[in-house]
C-alpha positions in Angstrom: 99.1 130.6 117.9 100.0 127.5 119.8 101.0 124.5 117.9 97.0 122.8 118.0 96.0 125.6 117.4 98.1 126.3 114.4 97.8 122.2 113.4 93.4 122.3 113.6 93.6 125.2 111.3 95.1 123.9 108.7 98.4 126.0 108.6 102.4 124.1 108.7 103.4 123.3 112.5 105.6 121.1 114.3 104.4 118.0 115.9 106.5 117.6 118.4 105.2 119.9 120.6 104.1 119.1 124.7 100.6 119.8 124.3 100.1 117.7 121.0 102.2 114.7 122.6 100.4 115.1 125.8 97.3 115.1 123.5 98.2 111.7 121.8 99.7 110.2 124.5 96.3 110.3 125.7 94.6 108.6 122.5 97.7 106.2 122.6 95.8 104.9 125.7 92.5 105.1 125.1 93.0 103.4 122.2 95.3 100.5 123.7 92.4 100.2 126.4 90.1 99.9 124.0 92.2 97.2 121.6 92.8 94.7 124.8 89.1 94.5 125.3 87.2 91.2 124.6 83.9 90.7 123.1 81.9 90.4 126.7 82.6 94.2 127.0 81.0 96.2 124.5 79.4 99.0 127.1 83.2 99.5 128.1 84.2 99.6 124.4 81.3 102.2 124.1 83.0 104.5 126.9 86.2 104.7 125.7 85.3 105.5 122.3 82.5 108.0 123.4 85.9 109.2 125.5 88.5 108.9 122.8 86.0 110.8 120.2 85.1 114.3 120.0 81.5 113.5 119.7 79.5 110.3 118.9 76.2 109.0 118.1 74.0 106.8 120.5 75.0 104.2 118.4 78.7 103.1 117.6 80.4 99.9 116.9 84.5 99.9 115.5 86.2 96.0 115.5 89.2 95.9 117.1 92.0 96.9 116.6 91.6 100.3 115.6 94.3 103.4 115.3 94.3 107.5 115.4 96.3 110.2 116.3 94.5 112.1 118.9 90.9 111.1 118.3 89.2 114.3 120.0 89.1 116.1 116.1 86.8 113.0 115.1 83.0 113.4 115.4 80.9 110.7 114.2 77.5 110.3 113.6 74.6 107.7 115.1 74.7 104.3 113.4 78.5 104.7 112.8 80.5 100.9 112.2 83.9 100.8 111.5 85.4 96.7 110.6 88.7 95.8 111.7 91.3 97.7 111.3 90.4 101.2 110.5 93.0 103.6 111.0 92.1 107.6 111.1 94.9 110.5 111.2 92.9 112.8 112.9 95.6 116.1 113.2 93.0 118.1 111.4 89.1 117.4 112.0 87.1 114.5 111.0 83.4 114.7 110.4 81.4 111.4 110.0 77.2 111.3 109.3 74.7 109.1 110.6 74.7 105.9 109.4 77.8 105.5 108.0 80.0 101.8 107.4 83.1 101.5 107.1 84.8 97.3 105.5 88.0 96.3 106.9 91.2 98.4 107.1 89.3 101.3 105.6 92.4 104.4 106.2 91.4 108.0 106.6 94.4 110.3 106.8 94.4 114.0 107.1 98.1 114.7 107.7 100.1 116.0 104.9 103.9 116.9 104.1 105.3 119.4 102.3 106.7 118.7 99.0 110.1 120.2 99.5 112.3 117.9 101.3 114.4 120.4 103.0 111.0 121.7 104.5 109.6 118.4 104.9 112.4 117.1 106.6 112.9 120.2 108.8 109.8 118.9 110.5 106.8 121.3 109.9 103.7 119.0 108.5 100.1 119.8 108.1 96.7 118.8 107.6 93.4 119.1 105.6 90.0 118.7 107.0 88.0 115.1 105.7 84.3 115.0 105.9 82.1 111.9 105.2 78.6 112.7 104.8 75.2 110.6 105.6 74.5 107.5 104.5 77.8 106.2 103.2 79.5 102.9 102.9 83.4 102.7 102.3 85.1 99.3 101.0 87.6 97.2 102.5 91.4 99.2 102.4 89.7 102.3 101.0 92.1 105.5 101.3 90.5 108.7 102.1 92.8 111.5 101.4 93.5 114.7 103.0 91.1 117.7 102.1 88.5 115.4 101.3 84.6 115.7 101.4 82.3 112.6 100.3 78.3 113.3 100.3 75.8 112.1 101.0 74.6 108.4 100.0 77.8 107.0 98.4 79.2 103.8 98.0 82.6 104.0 97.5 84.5 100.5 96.1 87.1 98.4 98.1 90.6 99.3 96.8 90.0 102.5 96.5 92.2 105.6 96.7 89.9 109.1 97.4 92.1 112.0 96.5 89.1 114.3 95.5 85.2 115.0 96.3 82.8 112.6 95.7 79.2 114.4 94.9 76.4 112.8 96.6 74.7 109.7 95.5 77.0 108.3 94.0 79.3 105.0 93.1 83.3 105.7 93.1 86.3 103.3 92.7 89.2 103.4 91.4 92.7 104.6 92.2 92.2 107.7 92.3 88.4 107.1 92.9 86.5 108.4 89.8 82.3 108.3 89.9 81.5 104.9 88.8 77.8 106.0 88.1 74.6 107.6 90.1 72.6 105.6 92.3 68.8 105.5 91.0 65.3 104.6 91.8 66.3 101.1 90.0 68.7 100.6 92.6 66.0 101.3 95.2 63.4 99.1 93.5 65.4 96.0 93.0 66.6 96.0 96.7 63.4 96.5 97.9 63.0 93.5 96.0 65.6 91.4 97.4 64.5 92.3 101.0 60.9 91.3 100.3 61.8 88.2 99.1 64.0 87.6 102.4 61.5 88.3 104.6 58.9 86.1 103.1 61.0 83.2 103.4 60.6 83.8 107.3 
């Protein structure tokens, strides 16, 4: 196995290897293409990202500035927004649903280091898969962890640090992120609520 290969499946491998730096040389300048842009260029922001990503949505938005590793092992979803500041270590893949929000400097790392510091500092690392599922909207300097899956229709709370799954439909905070409490028909109801009474005061 080459070193990608060995890095995407999840197994110890060495970074510095010429395909992986040719690989993120790349993303280092997609994504400084896509950081120097101003606000008069959103179809050009568009194309790099739909570039820079493995797959994407019709619809995608990210705030500069924004930061990965290699960005082709990130697929997002339609309706994906990411504020300023997100940051995603993509060594291992990245799986994002439709609709999905991210607040500022919202951090998703998949890259891991052995325990051992003999190993560790030998140079092998590794990385563990994150998926995010539909529906989901992460607070401001939220930490998704490596190995991490979130479902469907969660909210998870600024601050917080995601270190295991999150079930679907669901509030999490904390450090590490613990399920707050399940969404429910009266959280449907009084937001339907809110939004009739904002659109009656058109």
């Amino acid at each position: 196995m080459t070193e990608k290969e060995r890095m995407l499946s999840e197994k110890l491998y060495i970074a510095n290897d010429s395909e992986l730096k040719a690989d993120a040389k790349k993303s280092r300048m997609l994504t400084r293409l896509f950081n120097n842009t101003t606000e008069e260029q959103q179809k050009y922001r568009v194309e790099l990202l739909k570039e820079l990503f493995e797959k994407t949505g019709e619809s995608i938005y990210i705030e500069p500035p924004f930061r990965c590793d290699y960005g082709s092992n990130i697929s997002v979803g339609n309706n994906f927004y990411a504020n300023f500041d997100c940051v995603i270590l993509d060594v291992c893949k990245v799986e994002i649903g439709e609709n999905v929000m991210f607040a500022p400097k919202v951090c998703i790392y998949t890259a891991g280091h052995p325990i051992d510091a003999e190993i560790r500092n030998s140079g092998l690392e590794f990385g563990k898969s994150v998926k995010i599922g539909n529906n989901v909207w992460i607070g401001g300097s939220a930490v998704i962890n490596p190995g991490v899956t979130i479902g469907d229709n969660v909210v998870i709370g600024s601050g917080s640090v995601v270190t295991k799954d999150i079930p679907d439909n669901v509030i999490a905070v904390g450090n590490p992120c613990r399920v707050l409490r399940e969404i429910t028909e009266e959280d449907k109801i009084y937001w339907e609520k809110q939004k009739e009474e904002y659109y009656s005061t058109l």
